[in-house]
C-alpha positions as CSV (number, residue, x, y, z in Angstrom):
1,X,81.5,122.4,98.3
2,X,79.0,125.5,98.0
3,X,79.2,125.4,94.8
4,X,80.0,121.5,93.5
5,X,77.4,119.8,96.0
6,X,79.3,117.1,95.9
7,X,77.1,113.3,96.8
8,X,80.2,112.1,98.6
9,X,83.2,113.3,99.6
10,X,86.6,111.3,100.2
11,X,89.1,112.8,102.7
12,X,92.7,111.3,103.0
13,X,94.4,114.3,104.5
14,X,97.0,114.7,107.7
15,X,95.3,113.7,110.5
16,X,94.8,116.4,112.5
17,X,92.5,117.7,109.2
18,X,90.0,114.7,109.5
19,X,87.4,115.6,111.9
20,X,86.7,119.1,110.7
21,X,86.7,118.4,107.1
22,X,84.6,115.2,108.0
23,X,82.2,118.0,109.4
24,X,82.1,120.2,107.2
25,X,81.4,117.3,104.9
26,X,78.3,115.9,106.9
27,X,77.0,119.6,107.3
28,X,77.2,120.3,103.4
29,X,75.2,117.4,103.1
30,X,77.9,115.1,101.7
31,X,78.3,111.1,102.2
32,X,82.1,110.6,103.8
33,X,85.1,108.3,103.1
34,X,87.5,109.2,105.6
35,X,90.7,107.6,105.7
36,X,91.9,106.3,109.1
37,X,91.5,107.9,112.0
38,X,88.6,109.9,112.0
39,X,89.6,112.1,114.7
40,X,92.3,112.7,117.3
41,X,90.0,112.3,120.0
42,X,87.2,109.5,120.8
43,X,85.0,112.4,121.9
44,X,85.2,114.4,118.8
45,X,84.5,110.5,117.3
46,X,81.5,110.2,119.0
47,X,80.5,113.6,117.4
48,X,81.3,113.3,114.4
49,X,78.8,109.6,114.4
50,X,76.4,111.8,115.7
51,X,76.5,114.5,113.3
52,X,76.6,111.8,110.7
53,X,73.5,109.7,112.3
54,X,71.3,113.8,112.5
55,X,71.9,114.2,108.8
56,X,71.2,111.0,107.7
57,X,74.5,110.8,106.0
58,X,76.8,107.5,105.4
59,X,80.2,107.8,106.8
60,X,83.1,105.2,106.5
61,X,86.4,104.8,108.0
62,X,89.3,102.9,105.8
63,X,92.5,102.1,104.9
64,X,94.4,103.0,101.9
65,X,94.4,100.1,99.9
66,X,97.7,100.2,98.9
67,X,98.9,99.2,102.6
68,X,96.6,96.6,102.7
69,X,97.3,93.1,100.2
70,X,94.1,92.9,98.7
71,X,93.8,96.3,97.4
72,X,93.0,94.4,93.7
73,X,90.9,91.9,94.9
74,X,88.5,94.8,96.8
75,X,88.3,96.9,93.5
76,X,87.3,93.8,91.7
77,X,84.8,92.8,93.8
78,X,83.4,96.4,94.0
79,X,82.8,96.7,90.7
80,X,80.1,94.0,91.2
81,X,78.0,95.4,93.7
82,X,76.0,97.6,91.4
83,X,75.6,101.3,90.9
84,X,78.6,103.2,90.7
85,X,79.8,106.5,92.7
86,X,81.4,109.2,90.8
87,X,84.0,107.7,88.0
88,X,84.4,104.6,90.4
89,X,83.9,102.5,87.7
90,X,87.1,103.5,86.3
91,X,89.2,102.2,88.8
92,X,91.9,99.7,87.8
93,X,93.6,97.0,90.0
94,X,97.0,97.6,90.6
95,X,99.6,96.3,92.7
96,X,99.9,98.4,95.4
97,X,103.4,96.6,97.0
């Protein structure tokens, strides 16, 4: 992350990986997608929000879209709410099930 600065990183890791890659995220500067949950414990939780909240950094909790059934219908729809991320404007609907 040194070197790519990323804007936002996505995480979608084992779960026991999510909180400190979440913080080294939020302390690179990086927004964070984190997939579900964002840490083992509620405290480390609360940190992490707090880390997030001190660096001014957006940080979201989801799903995988494929578990959920309106994985297509979410990509559709966010392909309407403006500026793009990255090469999200790429992303095709699928089915997911």
């Amino acid at each position: 992350m040194r070197e790519s600065k990323p804007d936002v990183v996505s995480i979608n890791t084992y779960p026991d990986t999510h909180a400190d890659y979440v913080r080294k995220s939020l302390l690179a500067g990086a927004h964070v997608f984190v997939e579900k949950p964002l840490a083992l414990t509620v405290k480390e939780a609360e940190e992490l929000v707090a880390l997030a909240k001190a660096k001014n950094r957006k940080m979201v909790v989801g799903y995988i879209l494929g578990y959920i059934l309106l994985g297509p219908k979410f990509v559709e729809i966010a392909r309407t709410l403006g500026k793009t991320v990255g090469n999200a404007h790429e992303l095709k609907p699928t089915k997911f099930w």
